[in-house]
C-alpha positions as CSV (number, residue, x, y, z in Angstrom):
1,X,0.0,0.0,0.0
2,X,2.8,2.4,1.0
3,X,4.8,1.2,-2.2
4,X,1.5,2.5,-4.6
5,X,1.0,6.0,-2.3
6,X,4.8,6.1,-3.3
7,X,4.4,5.4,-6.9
8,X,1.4,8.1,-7.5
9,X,2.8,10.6,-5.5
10,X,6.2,10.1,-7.9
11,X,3.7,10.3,-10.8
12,X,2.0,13.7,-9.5
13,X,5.5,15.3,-9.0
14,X,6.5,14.3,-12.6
15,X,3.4,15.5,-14.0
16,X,3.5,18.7,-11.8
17,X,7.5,19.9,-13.7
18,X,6.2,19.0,-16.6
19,X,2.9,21.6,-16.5
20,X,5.8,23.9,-15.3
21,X,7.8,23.8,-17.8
22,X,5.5,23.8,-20.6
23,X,3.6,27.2,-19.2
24,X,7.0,28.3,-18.9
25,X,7.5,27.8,-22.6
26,X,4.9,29.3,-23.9
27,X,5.1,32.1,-21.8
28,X,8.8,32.4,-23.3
29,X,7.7,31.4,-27.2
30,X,6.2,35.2,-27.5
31,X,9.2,36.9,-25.4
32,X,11.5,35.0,-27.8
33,X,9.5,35.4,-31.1
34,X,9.7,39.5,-30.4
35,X,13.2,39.5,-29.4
36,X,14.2,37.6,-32.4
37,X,11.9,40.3,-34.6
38,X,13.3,43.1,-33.1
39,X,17.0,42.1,-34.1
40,X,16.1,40.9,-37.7
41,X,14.8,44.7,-38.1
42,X,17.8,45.7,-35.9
43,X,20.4,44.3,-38.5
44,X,19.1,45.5,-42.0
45,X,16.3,48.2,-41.4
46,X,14.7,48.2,-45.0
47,X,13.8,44.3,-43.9
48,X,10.2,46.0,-42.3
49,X,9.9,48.5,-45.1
50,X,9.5,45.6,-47.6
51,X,6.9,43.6,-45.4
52,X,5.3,46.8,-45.5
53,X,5.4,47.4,-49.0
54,X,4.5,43.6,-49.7
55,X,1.4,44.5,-47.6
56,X,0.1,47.5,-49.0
57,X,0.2,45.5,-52.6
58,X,-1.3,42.6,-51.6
59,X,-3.9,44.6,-50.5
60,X,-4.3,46.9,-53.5
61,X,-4.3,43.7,-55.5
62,X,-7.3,42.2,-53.5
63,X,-9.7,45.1,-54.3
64,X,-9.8,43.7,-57.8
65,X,-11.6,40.5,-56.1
66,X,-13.4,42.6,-53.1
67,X,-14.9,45.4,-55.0
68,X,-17.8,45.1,-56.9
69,X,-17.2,47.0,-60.2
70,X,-13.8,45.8,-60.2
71,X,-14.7,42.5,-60.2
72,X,-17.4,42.3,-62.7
73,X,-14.5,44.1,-65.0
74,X,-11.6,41.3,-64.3
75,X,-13.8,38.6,-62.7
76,X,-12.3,35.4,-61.2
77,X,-9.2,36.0,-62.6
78,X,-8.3,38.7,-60.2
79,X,-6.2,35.9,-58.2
80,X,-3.9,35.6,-60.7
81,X,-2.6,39.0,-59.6
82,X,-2.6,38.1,-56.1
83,X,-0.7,35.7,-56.9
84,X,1.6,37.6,-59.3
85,X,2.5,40.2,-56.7
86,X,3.2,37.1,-53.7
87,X,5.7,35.2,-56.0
88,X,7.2,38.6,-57.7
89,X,8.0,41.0,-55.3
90,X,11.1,40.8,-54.3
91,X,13.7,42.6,-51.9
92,X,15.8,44.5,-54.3
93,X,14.2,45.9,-57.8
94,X,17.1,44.4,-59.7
95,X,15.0,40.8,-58.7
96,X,11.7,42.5,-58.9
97,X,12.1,43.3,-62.7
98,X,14.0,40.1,-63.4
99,X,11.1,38.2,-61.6
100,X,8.2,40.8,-63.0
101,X,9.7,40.6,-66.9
102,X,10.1,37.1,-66.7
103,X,6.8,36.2,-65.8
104,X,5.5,38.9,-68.6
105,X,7.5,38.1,-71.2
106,X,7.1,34.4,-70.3
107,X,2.8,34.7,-70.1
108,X,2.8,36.4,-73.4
109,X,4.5,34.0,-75.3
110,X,2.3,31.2,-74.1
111,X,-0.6,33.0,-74.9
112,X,0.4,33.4,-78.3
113,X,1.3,30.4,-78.7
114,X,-1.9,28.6,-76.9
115,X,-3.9,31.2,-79.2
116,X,-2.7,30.0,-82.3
117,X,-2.9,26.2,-81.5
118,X,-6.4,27.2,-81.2
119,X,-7.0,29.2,-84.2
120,X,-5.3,26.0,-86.1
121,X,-7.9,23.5,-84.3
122,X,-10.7,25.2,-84.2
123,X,-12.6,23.8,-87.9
124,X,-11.5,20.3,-86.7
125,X,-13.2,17.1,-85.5
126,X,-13.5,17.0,-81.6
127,X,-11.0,13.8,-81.4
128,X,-8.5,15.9,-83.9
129,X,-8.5,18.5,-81.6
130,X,-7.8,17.1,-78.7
131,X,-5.2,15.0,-80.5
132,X,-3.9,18.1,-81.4
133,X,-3.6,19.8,-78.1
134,X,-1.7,16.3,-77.0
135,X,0.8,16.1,-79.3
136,X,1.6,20.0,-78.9
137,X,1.7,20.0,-74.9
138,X,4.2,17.1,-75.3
139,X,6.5,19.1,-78.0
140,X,6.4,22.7,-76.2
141,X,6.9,20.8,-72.3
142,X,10.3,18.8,-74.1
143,X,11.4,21.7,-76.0
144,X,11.2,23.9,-72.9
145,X,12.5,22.0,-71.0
146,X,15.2,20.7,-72.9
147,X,16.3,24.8,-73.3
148,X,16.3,25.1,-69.4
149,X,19.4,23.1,-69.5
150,X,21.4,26.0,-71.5
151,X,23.4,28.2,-69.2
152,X,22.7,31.5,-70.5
153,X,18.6,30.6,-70.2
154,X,19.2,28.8,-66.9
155,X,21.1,31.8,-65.7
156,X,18.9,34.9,-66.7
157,X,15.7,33.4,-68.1
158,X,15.0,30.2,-66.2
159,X,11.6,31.8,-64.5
160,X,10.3,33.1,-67.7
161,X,10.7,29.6,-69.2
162,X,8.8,28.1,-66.6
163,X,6.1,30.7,-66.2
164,X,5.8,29.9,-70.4
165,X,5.1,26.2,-69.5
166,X,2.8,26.6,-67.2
167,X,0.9,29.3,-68.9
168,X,0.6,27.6,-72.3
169,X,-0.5,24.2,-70.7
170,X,-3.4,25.9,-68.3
171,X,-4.5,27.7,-71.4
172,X,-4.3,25.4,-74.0
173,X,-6.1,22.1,-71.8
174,X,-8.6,24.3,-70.5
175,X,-9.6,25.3,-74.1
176,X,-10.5,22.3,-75.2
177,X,-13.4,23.0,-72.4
178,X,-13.8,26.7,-72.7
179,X,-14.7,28.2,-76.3
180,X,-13.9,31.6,-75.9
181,X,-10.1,31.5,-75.5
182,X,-9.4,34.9,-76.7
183,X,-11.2,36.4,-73.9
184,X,-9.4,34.0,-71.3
185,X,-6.6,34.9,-72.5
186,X,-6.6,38.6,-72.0
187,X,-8.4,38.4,-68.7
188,X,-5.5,36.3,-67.6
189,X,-3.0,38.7,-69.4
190,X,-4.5,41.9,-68.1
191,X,-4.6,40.5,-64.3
192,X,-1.1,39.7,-64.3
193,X,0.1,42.8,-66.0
194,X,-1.9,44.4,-63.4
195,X,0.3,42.4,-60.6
196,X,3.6,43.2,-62.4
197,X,2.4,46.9,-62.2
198,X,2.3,47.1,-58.8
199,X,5.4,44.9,-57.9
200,X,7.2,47.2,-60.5
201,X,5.7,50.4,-58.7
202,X,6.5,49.4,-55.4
203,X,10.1,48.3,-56.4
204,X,11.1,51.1,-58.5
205,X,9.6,54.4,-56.8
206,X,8.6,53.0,-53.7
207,X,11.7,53.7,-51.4
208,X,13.7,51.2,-53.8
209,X,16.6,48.6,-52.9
210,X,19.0,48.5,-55.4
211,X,21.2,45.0,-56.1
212,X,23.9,47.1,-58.0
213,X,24.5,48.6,-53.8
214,X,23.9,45.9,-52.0
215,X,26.6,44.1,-54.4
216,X,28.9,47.3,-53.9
217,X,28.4,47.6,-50.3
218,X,29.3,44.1,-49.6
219,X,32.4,44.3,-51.3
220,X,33.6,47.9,-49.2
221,X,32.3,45.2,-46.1
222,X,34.1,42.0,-46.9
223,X,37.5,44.1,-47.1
224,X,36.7,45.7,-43.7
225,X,36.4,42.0,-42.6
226,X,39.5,40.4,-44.0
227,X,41.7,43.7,-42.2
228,X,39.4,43.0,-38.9
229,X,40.0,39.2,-39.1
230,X,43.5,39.7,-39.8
231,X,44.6,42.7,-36.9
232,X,42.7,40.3,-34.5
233,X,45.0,37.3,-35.7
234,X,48.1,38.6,-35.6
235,X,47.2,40.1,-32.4
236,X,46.0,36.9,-30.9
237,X,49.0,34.8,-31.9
238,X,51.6,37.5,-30.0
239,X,49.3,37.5,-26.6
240,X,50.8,36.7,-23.8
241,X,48.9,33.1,-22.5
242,X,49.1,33.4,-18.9
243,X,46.8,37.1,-18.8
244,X,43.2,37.0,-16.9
245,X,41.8,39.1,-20.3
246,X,42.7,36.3,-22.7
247,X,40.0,33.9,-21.3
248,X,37.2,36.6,-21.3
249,X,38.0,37.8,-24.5
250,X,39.4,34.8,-26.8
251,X,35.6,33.8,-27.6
252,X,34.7,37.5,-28.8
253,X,38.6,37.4,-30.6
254,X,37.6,34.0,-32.6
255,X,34.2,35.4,-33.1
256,X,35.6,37.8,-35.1
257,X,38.3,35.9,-36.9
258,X,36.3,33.2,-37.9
259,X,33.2,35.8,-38.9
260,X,35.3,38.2,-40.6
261,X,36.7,35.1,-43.6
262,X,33.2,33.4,-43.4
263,X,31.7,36.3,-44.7
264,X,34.2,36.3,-47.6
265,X,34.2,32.6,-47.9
266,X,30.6,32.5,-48.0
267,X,30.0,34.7,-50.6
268,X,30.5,33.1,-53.9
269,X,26.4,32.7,-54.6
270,X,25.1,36.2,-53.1
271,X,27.8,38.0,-55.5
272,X,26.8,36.8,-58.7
273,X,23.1,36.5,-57.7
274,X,23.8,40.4,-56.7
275,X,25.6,40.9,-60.1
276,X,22.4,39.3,-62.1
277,X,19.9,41.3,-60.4
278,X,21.7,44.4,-60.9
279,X,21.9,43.6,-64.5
280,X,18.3,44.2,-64.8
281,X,17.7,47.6,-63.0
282,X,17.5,50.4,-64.7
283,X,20.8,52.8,-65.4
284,X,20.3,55.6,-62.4
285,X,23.9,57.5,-63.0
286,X,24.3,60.3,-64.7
287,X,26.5,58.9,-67.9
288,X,23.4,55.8,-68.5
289,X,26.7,53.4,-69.1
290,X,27.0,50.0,-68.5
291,X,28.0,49.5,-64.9
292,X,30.5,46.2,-64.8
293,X,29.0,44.2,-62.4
294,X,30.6,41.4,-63.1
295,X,34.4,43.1,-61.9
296,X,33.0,42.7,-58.5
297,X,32.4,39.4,-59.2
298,X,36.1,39.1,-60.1
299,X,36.7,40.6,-57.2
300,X,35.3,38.5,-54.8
301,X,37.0,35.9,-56.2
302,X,40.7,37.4,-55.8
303,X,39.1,37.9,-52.3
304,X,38.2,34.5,-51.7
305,X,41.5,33.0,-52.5
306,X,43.2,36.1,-50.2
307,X,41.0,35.1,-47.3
308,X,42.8,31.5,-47.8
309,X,45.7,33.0,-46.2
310,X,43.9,34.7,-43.2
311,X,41.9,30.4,-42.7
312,X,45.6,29.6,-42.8
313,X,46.6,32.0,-40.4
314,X,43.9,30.9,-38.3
315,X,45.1,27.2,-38.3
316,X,48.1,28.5,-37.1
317,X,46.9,29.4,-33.7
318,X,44.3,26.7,-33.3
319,X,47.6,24.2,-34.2
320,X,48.7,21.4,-31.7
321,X,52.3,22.5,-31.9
322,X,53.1,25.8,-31.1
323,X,56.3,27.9,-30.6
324,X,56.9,29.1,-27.1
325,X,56.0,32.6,-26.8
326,X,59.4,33.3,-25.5
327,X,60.6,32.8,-29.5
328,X,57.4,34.2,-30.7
329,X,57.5,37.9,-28.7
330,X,61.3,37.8,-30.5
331,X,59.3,38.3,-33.7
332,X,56.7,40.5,-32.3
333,X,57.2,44.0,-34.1
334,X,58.3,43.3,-37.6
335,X,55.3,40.8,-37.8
336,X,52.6,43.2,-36.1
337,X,54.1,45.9,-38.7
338,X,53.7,44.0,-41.6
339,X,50.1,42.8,-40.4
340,X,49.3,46.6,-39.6
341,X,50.1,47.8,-43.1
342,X,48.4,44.9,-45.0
343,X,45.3,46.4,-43.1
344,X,46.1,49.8,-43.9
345,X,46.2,48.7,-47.6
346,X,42.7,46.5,-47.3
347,X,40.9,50.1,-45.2
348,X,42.4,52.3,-48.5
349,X,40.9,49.7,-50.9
350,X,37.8,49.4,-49.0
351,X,37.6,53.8,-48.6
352,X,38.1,53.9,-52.1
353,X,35.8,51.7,-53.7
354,X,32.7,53.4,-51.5
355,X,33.8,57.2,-52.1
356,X,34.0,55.5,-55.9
357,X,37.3,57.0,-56.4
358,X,40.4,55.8,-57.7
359,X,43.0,54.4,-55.1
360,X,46.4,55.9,-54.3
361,X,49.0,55.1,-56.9
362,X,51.5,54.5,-54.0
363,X,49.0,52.1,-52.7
364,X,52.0,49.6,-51.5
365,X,53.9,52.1,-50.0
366,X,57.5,51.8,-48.6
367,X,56.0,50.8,-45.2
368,X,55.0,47.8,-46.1
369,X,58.1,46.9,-48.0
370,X,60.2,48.6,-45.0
371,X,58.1,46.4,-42.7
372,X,58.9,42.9,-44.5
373,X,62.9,43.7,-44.8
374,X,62.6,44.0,-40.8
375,X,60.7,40.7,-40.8
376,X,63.6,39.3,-43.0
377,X,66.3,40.7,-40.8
378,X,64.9,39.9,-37.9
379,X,64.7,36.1,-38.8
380,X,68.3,35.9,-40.0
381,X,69.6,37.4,-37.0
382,X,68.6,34.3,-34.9
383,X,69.6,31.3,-37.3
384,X,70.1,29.1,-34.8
385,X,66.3,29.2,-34.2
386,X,65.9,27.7,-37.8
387,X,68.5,25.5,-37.9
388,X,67.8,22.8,-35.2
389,X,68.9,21.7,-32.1
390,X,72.4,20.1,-30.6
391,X,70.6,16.8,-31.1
392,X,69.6,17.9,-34.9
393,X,73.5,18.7,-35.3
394,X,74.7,15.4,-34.1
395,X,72.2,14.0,-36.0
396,X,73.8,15.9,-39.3
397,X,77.7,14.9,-37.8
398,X,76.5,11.2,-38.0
399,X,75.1,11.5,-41.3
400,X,78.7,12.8,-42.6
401,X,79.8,9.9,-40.7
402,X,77.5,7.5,-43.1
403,X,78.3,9.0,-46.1
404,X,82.2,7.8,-45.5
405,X,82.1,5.2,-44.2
406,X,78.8,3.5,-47.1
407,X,79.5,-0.4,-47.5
408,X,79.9,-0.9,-43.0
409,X,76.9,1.5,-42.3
410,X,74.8,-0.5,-45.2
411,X,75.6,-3.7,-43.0
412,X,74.7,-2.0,-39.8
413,X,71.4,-0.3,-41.6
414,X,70.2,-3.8,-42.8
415,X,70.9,-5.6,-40.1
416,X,68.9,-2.7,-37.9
417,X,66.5,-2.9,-40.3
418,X,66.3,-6.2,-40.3
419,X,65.5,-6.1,-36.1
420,X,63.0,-3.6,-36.5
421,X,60.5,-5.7,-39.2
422,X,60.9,-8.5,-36.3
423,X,60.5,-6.7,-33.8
424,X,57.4,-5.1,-35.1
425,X,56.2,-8.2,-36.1
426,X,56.5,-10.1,-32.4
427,X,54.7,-7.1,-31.4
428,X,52.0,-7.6,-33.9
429,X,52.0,-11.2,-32.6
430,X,51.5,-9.7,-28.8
431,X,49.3,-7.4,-30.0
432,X,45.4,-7.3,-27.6
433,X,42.9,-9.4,-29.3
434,X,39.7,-7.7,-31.1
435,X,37.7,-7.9,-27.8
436,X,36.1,-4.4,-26.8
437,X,38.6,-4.2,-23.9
438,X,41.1,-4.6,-26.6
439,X,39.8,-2.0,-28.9
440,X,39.1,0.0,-26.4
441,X,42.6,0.0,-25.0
442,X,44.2,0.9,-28.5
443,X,41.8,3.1,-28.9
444,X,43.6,4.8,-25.5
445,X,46.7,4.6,-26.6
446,X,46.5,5.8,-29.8
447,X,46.7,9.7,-29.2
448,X,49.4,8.9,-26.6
449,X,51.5,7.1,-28.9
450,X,51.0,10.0,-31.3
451,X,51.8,12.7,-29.1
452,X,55.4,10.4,-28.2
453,X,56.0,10.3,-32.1
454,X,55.8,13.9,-32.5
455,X,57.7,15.2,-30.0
456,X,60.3,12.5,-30.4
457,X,61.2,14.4,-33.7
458,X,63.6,16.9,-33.5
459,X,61.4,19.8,-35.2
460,X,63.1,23.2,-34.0
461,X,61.1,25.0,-31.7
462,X,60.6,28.2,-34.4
463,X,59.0,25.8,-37.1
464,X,55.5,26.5,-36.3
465,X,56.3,30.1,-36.5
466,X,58.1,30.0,-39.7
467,X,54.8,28.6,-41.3
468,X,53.0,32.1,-39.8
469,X,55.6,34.3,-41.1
470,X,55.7,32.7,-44.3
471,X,52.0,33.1,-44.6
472,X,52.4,36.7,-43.9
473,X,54.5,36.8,-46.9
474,X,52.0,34.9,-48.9
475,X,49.5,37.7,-48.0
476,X,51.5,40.8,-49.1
477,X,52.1,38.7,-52.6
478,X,47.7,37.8,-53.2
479,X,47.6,41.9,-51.8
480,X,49.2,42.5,-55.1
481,X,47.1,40.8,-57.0
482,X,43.8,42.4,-55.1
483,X,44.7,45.6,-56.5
484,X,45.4,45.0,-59.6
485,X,41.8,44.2,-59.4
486,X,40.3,46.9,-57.6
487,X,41.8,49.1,-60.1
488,X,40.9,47.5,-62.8
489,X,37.5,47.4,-61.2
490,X,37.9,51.6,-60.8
491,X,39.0,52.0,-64.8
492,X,36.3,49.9,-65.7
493,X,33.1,51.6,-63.9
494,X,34.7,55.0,-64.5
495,X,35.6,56.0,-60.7
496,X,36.7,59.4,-60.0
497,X,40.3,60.5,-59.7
498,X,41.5,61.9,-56.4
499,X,42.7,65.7,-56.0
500,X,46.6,64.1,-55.9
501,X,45.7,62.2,-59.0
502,X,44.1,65.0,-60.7
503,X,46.9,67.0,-59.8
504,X,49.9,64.1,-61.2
505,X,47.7,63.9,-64.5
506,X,47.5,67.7,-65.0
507,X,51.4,67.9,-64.6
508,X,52.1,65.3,-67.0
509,X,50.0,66.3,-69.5
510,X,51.8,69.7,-69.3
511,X,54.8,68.2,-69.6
512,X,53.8,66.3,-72.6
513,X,52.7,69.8,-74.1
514,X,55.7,71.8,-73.4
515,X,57.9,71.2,-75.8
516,X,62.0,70.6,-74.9
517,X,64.6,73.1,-74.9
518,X,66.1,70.6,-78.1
519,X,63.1,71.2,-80.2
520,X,62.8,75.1,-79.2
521,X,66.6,75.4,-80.6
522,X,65.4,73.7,-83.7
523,X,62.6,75.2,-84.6
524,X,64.7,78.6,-84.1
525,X,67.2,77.5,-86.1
526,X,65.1,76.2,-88.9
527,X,63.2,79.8,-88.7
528,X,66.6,81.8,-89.1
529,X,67.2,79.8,-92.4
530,X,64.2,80.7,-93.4
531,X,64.5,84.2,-93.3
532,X,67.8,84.0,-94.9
């Protein structure tokens, strides 16, 4: 009896936490939902503008259906614009008008197409035409679909070419029902062109979002990311391990590493889905040229593969062997100085391209170059950092040893060799058998015996940093390379020249004009003959 008063009153307490903790749930599901609202609006504010804008045309779009005389004009086609303006409006206009052309573009075609597949089976027998109608929704769906698979049409016109498929196949089957397809067809037409309206509206005048921006402003922010990742890097690898402020702040320190070359990383898809869209919006400069959109995409790319080196760098301090941080702090300036002006280089670039200007012609200035001669000095000055230990020397004195002495050290070698192969085969022989205490007990000694093998080898204590600085070096020769692009990214979309450039083009374009002291003489010369 006690044991069952036990049991329930076990049961009632379970029952009890778990009422707690789902009220406490959904008490915390709205607190939550808000919270995670409020910083989705919080990161990009034009996010609630477009769910605003998206609301205000789906309701403009719904008087069609909920007002009489609009309805009796455009009847029960009127949800073909709601549905036009839920599947076109997008976030930026570049996607709005690729989306909203697509879809018109697409929808007239099939129409015309459905139309005259009617006109040519209207005077026939009923089983003709619907043989008809067969055989054509079987060649139009492979031949569309078929062109879907070329790149250019995938890449740009993929939407319209489904919009066309689905349009001509609703229009065409549901003739063979319906008898007046002409006016089907314009009510359809003239809905969805009413959608595409709005979308368009909203998009274009409307507070718009451009893609061409968004696609230039990522760019400015991915280079503020690489310097950000990289300062914090460097600085991290120098810190001194044995501070209180390392363990608060190494999580906020590899936050921003590892953020900072995600972002680049990561952007491959968003770039040229940018580029695309941007493509498509109209040309709001003043010169109406054709903005190359497709440079940033180039330069992301030279981006990408110089984020590489800051992953490497990365690697570097998350690696298993380190150098002490006595050897490291030896290293300390020249390798914070040549880290400092790679970031001063990325900042330029970055200022630059979002003032729209050309950068400085001294871009890699004598700094940097100043900066990786110290780093070069400072690592020959201690060579015997990078040349081994006294056991790595003996090591080197018996290999001389070998070398004159071949045809006894072969013996010796063979004959060593020779005990090894036994020896590893009697330990093979001894070896646990596969029972799960024996897996389990090489599965123990595994990292141990790994860890012994490593540190048995006489690496020098500098060789982990030699692999840092070396990577450093690595990043001042991809710098080069980024830009070469950014100004080639500056000539191309017509960036502005600076007041120092201005001033350097001005003074050798004078100099070009004035002629030379050589060709004054001769011309003065060949004027007194002249005259003679």
């Amino acid at each position: 009896m006690a044991m069952a008063s036990c049991i329930s009153k076990g049961k009632d307490y379970n029952y009890k936490i778990l009422m707690e903790e789902l009220v406490g749930k959904m008490i915390s599901l709205p607190v939550k939902l808000w919270l995670t609202a409020i910083e989705v609006g919080r990161e990009d504010p034009r996010r609630p503008i477009h769910a605003l804008k998206v609301g205000v045309s789906l309701t403009l779009v719904s008087f069609l259906y909920l007002l009489e005389p609009l309805f009796v004009t455009v009847g029960q086609d009127a949800m073909w614009a709601v549905i036009t303006v839920v599947v076109v409006l997008e976030f930026t206009a570049g996607a709005t008008l690729c989306k909203g052309l697509n879809r018109g573009f697409g929808t007239l075609c099939a129409a015309s197409l459905a139309f005259f597949i009617e006109i040519m089976s209207q005077n026939s027998g009923r089983v003709f035409h619907a043989s008809f109608i067969g055989i054509s929704v079987f060649l139009v769906g492979f031949l569309a679909t078929y062109v879907r698979f070329v790149p250019y049409i995938k890449k740009n016109y993929d939407y319209g070419v489904v919009i066309f498929l689905l349009t001509f196949n609703l229009i065409t089957v549901s003739s063979f029902r319906v008898h007046n397809v002409l006016h089907l067809t314009r009510d359809r037409l003239s809905t969805i062109a009413i959608g595409c309206g709005i979308c368009l509206f909203m998009s274009l005048f409307i507070l718009p979002n451009w893609s061409g921006e968004d696609l230039h402003n990522s760019t400015v922010q991915k280079l503020e990311l690489l310097a950000r990742s990289i300062e914090a890097c460097v600085n991290k690898y120098f810190q001194d391990e044995d501070k209180e402020v390392i363990a608060r702040e190494d999580k906020s320190s590899k936050d921003q590493i590892y953020m900072g070359y995600r972002a680049v990383l990561d952007s491959k898809s968003s770039d040229e889905a940018l580029a695309l869209f941007a493509s498509w919006e109209p040309r709001h400069s003043r010169h109406c040229y054709s903005f190359p959109w497709q440079q940033y995409v180039k330069l992301g790319a030279v981006l990408r593969r110089f984020g590489c080196t800051a992953v490497a760098l990365h690697g570097c301090l998350e690696s298993e062997i380190k150098t002490p941080l006595s050897v490291r702090s030896l290293f300390r300036d020249p390798c914070s100085r040549v880290a400092s002006e790679v970031c001063k280089v990325l900042d330029e670039l970055a200022r630059s391209i979002r003032s729209r200007r050309h950068c400085s012609p001294n871009m890699l200035s004598d700094h940097l170059h100043e900066a990786l001669q110290d780093l070069n000095s400072a690592i020959k000055s201690q060579p015997r950092l990078f040349l081994g230990s006294k056991n790595a020397r003996r090591t080197a004195n018996a290999l001389v040893d070998w070398r004159s002495d071949k045809n006894t050290s072969s013996t010796v070698a063979l004959s060593s060799a020779k005990s090894d192969i036994s020896s590893l085969l009697e330990g093979r022989g001894k070896r646990a058998p596969d029972t799960p205490k024996g897996l389990s007990e090489r599965k123990s000694l595994r990292p141990t015996l790994s860890k012994i093998a490593i540190t048995s080898l006489e690496f020098s204590e500098a060789l982990p940093f030699a692999a840092f600085a070396s990577l450093l070096v690595e990043m001042v020769a991809r710098l080069e390379l980024v830009i070469e692009e950014v100004e080639e990214l500056s000539r191309a979309a017509n960036f502005k020249f600076s007041q120092e450039d201005e001033a350097v083009i001005e003074m050798e374009y004078c100099e070009e004009k004035k002629p030379s002291a050589t060709a004054k003489f001769f011309q003065s010369n060949v004027v007194s003959q002249t005259a003679e």
